[in-house]
C-alpha positions, -999 to +999 in steps of 0.1 A: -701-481+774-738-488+768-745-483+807-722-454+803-742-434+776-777-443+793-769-426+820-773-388+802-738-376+807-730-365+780-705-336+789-680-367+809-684-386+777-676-355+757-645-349+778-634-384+778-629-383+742-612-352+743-585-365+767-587-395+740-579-373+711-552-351+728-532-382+738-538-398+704-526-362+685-492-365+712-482-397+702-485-389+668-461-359+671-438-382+688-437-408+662-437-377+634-406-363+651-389-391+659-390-408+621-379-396+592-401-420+567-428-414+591-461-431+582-491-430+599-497-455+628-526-474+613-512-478+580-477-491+596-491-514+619-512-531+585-475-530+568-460-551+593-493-577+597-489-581+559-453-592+562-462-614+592-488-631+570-464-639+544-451-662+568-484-680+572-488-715+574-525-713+572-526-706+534-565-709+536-570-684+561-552-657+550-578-641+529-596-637+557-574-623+577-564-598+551-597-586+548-599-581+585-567-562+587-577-543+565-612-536+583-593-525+612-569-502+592-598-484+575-613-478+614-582-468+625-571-443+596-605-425+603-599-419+640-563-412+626-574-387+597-603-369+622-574-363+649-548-350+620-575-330+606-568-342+572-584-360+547-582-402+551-578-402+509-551-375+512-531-396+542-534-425+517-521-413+487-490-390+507-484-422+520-478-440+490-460-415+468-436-418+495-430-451+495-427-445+457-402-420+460-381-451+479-390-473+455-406-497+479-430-506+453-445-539+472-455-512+501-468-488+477-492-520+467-504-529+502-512-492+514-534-489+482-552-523+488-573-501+513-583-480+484-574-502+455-591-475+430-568-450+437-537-471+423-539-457+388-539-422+405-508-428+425-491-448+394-496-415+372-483-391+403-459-418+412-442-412+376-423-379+376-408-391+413-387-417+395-369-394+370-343-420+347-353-451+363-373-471+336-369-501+351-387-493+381-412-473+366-417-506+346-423-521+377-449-496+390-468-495+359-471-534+360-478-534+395-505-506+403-519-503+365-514-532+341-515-565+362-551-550+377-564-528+355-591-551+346-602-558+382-602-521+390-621-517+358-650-542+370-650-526+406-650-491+391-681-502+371-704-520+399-698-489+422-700-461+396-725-477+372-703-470+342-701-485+310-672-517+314-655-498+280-654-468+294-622-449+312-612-420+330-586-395+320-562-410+344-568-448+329-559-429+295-530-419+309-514-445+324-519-465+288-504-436+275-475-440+300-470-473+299-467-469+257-438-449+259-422-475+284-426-499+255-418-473+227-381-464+243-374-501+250-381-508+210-359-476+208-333-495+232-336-531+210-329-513+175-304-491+188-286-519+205-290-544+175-313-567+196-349-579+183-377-562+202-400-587+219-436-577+223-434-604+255-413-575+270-443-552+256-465-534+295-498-528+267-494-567+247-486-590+277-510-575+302-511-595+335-485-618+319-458-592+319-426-595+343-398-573+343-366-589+332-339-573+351-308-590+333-323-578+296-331-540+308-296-542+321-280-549+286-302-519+271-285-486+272-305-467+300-294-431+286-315-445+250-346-451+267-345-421+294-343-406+265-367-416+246-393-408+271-380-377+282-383-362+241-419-379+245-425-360+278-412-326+263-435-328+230-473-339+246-490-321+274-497-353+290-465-357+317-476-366+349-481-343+375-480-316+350-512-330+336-530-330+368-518-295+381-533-283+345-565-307+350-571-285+385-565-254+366-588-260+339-617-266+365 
């Protein structure tokens, strides 16, 4: 390739990427048409390395290799998003809310580890695509928000320069959120005679928090759905709402 550009022509070279691009924008159509939770190439091919790498032996290595894969994703995903004629951020975060939407939450996770400063974005977007399912919304929040929120914090800090105590309006409102997850399970407790926990609390136990399906189960879903759909109806924070009227404001 060196030899190649040295030797001045640069209308071949132009037209070999061309041909390049055309038959990278056809097998993308292919794979679009053919799939109905169609993903992007790049970002499926890093899916399925991450479940191969589960099955490591090499527990030493894999860190590594994770950082390599995802290297190579990032590389790929801008040759991808140039081709598209989209935006890389824009393929990420589609991406994701769809896995949401399937509540593959574990895949939501390792798309975002490309961009792991978007996953407060995605947890707030992610929340009015799960309408009545507070456990998995529980799951999300502790996932994307509360089990890294001081880690994103930190990296948020060295590449912005902000203040460590300061947040954005999205931080806010995934603390927001993930109070009303803990406010209609206190709801859920009282209502079902039980004493409310604040181990089972998303904002008290932090990183510490896991989801206990069997006691979620013996709370009466409709008390909490409700709960934080009265909470929803009575703020103007809810969402997607919030950043439709965040884009409107500007």
């Amino acid at each position: 390739m060196r030899h190649f550009l040295r030797s001045s022509d640069w209308g071949s070279f132009f037209c070999y990427m061309v041909i390049q691009d055309e038959l990278l924008a056809e097998e993308i159509e292919k794979s679009r048409a053919s799939d109905t939770n169609w993903i992007p190439p790049p970002l499926g091919c890093l899916l399925k390395y991450f479940v191969e790498l589960e099955h490591d032996v090499d527990e030493g290595d894999k860190t590594s290799k994770w950082i390599m894969a995802i290297s190579s994703c990032m590389r790929d995903m801008f040759h991808y998003a140039r081709v598209s004629g989209l935006h890389i951020l824009e393929c990420i975060i589609d991406t994701a809310l769809s896995a949401v939407k399937r509540e593959q939450l574990q895949e939501v996770s390792n798309i975002l580890s490309l961009y792991p400063l978007l996953q407060p974005l995605v947890a707030v977007m992610g929340w009015d695509l799960l309408p009545g399912k507070t456990l998995v919304r529980k799951k999300m929040m502790q996932l994307l928000w509360r089990s890294k929120s001081q880690e994103l914090r930190l990296e948020e800090f060295s590449f912005y320069g902000k203040q460590s105590d300061e947040i954005s309006c999205v931080e806010h409102l995934c603390g927001i959120l993930c109070y009303r997850l803990d406010l209609a399970s206190f709801v859920a407790c009282v209502n079902s005679g039980r004493p409310w926990d604040s181990k089972s609390s998303l904002l008290f136990s932090g990183k510490d928090f896991q989801v206990n399906e069997n006691e979620d189960v013996s709370l009466d879903p409709f008390v909490e759905n409700f709960v934080l759909e009265r909470l929803a109806v009575q703020t103007p924070l809810r969402g997607l709402d919030f950043v439709k009227g965040f884009k409107k404001g500007l």
